[in-house]
N, C-alpha and C positions, 0 to 999 in steps of 0.2 A: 560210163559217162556221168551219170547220174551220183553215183559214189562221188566220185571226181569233185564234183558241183559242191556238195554237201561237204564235204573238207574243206573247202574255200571258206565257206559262208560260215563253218566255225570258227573257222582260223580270224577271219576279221571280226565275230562276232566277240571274243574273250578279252582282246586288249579295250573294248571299246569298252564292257561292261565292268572291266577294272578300273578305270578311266574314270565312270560316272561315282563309285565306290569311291575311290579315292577323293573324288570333288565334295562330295556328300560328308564323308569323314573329319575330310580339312575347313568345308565349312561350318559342321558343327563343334569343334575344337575352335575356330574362329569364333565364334557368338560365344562359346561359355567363355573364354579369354576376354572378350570384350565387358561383358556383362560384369564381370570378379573385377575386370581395372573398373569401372563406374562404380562397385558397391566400395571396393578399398578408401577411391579418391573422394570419395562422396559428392557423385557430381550426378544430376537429374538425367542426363541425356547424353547423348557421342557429340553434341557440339562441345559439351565441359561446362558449361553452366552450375556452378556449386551451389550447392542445398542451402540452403537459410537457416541457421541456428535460431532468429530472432524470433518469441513467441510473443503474439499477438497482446495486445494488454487487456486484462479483464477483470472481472469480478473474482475470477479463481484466481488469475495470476500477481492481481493486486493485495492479497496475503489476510484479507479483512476476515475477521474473526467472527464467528457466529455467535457467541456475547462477547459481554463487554469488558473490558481492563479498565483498569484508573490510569494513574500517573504513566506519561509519557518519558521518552528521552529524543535530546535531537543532538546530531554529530554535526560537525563543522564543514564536509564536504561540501561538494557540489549538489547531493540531494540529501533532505533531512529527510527520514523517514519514521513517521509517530505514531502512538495509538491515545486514544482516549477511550472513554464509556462507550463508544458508538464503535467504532472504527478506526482502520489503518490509514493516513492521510500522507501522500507523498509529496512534499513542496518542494520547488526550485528555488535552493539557497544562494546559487551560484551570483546573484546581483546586489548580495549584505542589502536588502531593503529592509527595516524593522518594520513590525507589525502594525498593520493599523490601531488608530484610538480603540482602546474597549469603550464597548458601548452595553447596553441591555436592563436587564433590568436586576439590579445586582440581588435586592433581594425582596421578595414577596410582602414581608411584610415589616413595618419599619418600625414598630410597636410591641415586641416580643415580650413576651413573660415567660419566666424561669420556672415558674408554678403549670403554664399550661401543660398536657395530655395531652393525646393523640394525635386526630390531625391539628388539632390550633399547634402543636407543639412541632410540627415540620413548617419548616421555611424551603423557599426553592430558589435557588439564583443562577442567571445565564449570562456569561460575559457571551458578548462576539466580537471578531477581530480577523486576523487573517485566516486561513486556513493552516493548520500544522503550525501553529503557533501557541507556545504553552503560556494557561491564563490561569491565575489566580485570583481570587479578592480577597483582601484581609480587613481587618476591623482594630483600630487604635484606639485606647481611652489613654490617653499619659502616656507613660513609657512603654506602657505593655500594648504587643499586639499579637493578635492572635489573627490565625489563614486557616480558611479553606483548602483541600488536599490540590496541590497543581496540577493542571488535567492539559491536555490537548484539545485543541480544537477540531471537530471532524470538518470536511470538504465542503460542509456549506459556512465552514468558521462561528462555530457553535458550540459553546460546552458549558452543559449543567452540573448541579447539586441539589441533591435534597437533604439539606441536614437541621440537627437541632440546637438550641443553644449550647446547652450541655457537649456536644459535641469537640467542640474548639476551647470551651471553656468559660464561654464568656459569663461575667457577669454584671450585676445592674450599673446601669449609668447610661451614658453619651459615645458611642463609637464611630470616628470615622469612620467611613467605608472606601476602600479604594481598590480598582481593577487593575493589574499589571498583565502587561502580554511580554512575549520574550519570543522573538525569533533572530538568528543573524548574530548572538550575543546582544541584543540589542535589546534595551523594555522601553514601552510605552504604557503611561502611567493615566488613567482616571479618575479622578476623585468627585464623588457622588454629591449632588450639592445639599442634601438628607443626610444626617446621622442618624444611626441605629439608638433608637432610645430600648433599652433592654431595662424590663417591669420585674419588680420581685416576681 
């Protein structure tokens, strides 16, 4: 009787425990299937919710140089993207608006001499205007004029020079001085109500 008994309770006992094998099996074949379609489709979760390419914007992702460049370029797109002495400045071209007036102080000092040294013989000049807008100042006596190197504006619409006469070439006399900005194809022109009087 007892034998008897014990044969029964194997006999139910092996389909069930196949049964649970099989579920266990199928379900884990289930989740790695699941898992491999989310990493292919690239999607966060089983609703499908797709991953986000877009990287947050930043100081790393905004390209800005750890020194400085000179001369700038800007394209005709939708975004101009620049560099000057300071930094990479990204403007929305998309509205053709030209650059505001230059303003600043174009140059340090309005009295230069060709004779001076060291520091008397540095000038410093800053136009400002838009941002990511390329500025230049030049200087006219007659027919001849001579420009400071074209720079870009950094993100506070700012951009220096320190140079010397010898530099551009100038020499003695009366020099207009005048600020031109360019963004959009477009310049915007200042003319300094001070000429540059340049001393032997």
């Amino acid at each position: 009787m007892s034998t008897k008994t014990y044969s029964i309770k194997n006999q139910n006992t092996s389909p069930r425990s196949r049964k649970w094998l099989f579920f266990a099996v199928g379900g884990a074949v289930l989740i790695a299937t699941v898992i491999t379609f989310l990493a292919i489709t690239h999607t966060d979760n089983i609703i499908g919710t797709k991953k986000s390419n877009t990287k947050t914007a930043s100081q790393a992702t905004k390209g800005e140089p750890a020194n400085g460049s000179t001369t700038g370029s800007q394209s005709s797109g939708s975004t101009t993207t620049t560099t000057d002495d300071k930094q990479n400045t990204t403007t929305d071209a998309s509205d053709n608006t030209p650059a505001t007036q230059p303003s600043g102080n174009f140059v340090s000092n309005y009295a230069p001499s060709l004779s001076a040294t060291g520091a008397k013989e540095q000038i410093q000049s800053v136009c400002n205007t838009t941002p990511g807008a390329a500025c230049t100042i030049s200087f006219t006596n007659g027919t001849t004029t001579k420009s400071l190197e074209k720079r870009v504006t950094d993100k506070g619409g700012s951009v220096y020079w320190t140079w010397a006469l010898k530099d551009i070439g100038l020499s003695t006399g009366s020099w207009k001085i005048t600020a031109t900005a360019e963004l959009n194809n477009q310049k915007t022109v200042t003319t300094d109500t001070l000429p540059l009087e340049v001393q032997p």
